[in-house]
Residue frames as qw, qx, qy, qz and C-alpha x, y, z in Angstrom:
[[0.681, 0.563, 0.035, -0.466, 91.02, 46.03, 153.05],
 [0.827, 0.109, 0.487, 0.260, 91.80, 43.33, 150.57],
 [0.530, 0.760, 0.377, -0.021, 91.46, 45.54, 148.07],
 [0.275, 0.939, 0.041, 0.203, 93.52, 48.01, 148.85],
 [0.802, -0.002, -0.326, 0.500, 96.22, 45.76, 150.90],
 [0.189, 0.202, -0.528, 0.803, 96.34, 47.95, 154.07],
 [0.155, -0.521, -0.801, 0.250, 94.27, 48.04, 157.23],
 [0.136, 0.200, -0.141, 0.960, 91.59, 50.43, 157.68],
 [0.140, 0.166, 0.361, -0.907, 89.78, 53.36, 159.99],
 [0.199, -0.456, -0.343, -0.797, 86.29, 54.22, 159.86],
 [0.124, -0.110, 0.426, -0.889, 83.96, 56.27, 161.93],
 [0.158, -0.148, -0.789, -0.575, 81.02, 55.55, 163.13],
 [0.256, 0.014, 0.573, -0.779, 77.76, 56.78, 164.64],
 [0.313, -0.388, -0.850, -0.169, 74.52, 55.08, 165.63],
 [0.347, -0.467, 0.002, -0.813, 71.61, 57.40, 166.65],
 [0.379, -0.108, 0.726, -0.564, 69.65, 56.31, 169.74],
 [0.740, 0.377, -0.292, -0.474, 67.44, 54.79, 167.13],
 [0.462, 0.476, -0.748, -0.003, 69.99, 51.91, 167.00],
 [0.049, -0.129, 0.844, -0.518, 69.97, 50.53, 170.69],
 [0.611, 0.195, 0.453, -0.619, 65.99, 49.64, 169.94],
 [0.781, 0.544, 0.246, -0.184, 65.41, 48.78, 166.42],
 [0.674, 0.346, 0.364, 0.542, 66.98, 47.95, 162.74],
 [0.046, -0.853, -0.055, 0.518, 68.38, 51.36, 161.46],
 [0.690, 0.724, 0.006, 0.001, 69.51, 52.40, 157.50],
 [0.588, -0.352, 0.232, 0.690, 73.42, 52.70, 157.09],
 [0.349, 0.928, -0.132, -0.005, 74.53, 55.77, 154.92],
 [0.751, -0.155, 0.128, 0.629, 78.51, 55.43, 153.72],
 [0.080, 0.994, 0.042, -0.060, 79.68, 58.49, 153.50],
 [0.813, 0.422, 0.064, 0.395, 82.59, 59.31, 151.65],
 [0.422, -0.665, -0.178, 0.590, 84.58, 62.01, 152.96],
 [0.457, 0.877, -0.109, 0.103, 86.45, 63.36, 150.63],
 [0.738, 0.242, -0.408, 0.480, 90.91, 62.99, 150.05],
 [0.183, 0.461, -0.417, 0.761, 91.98, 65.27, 153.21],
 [0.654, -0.520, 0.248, -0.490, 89.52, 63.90, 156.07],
 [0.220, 0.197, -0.948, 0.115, 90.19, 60.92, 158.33],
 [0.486, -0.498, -0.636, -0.334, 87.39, 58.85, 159.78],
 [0.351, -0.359, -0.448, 0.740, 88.44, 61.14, 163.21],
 [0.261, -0.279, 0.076, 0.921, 87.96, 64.44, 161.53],
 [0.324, -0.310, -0.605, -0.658, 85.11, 63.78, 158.93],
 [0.207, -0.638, -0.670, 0.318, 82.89, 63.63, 162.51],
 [0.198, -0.466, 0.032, 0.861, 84.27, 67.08, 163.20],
 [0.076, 0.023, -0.390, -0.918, 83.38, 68.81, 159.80],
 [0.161, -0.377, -0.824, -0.390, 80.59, 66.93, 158.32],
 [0.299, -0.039, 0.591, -0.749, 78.36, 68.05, 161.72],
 [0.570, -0.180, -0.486, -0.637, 75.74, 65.68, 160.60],
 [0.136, 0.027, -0.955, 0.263, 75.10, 64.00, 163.87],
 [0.309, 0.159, 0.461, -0.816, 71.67, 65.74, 164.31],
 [0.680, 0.238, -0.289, -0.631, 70.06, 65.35, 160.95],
 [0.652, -0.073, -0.669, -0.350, 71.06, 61.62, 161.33],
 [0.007, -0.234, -0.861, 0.451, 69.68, 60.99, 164.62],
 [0.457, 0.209, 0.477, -0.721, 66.65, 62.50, 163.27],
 [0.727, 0.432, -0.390, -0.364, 66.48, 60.45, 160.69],
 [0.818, -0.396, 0.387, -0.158, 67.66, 57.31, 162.31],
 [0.886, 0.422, -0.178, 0.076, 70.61, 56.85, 160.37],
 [0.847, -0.436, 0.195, 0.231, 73.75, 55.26, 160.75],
 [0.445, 0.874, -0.196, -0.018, 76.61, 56.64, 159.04],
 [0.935, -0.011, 0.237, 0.263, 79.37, 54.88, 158.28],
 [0.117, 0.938, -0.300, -0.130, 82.85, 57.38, 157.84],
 [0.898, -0.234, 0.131, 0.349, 85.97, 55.46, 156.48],
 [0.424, -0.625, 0.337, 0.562, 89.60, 57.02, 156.52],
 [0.717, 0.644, 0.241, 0.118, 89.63, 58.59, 152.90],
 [0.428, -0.769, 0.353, 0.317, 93.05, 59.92, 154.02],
 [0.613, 0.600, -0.497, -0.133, 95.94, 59.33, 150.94],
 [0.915, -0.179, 0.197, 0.302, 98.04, 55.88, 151.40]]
């Protein structure tokens, strides 16, 4: 990140939705104690967005 002058992480899943067609992105913020490894883990949203064909976009909200 330019912004924030260091390189970074993020997670990211793409329903089966993805590998056919266009698909929304959601960014999803984690919160200060997940990494974009771990926010998979908690969050468990991988069902609601494959049924909702969304993409979700986790980046590393970890402290610097």
């Amino acid at each position: 990140s330019t912004e924030l002058k260091c390189k970074m992480k993020f997670g990211i899943y793409l329903p089966p939705k993805a590998e056919t067609g266009k698909c929304p992105v959601l960014y999803w913020l984690s919160g200060l104690t997940c990494t974009e490894q771990n926010f998979i883990t908690k969050a468990g949203f991988q069902q609601a967005a494959a049924e909702h064909g969304l993409i979700v976009v986790a980046p590393d909200t970890s402290p610097r």
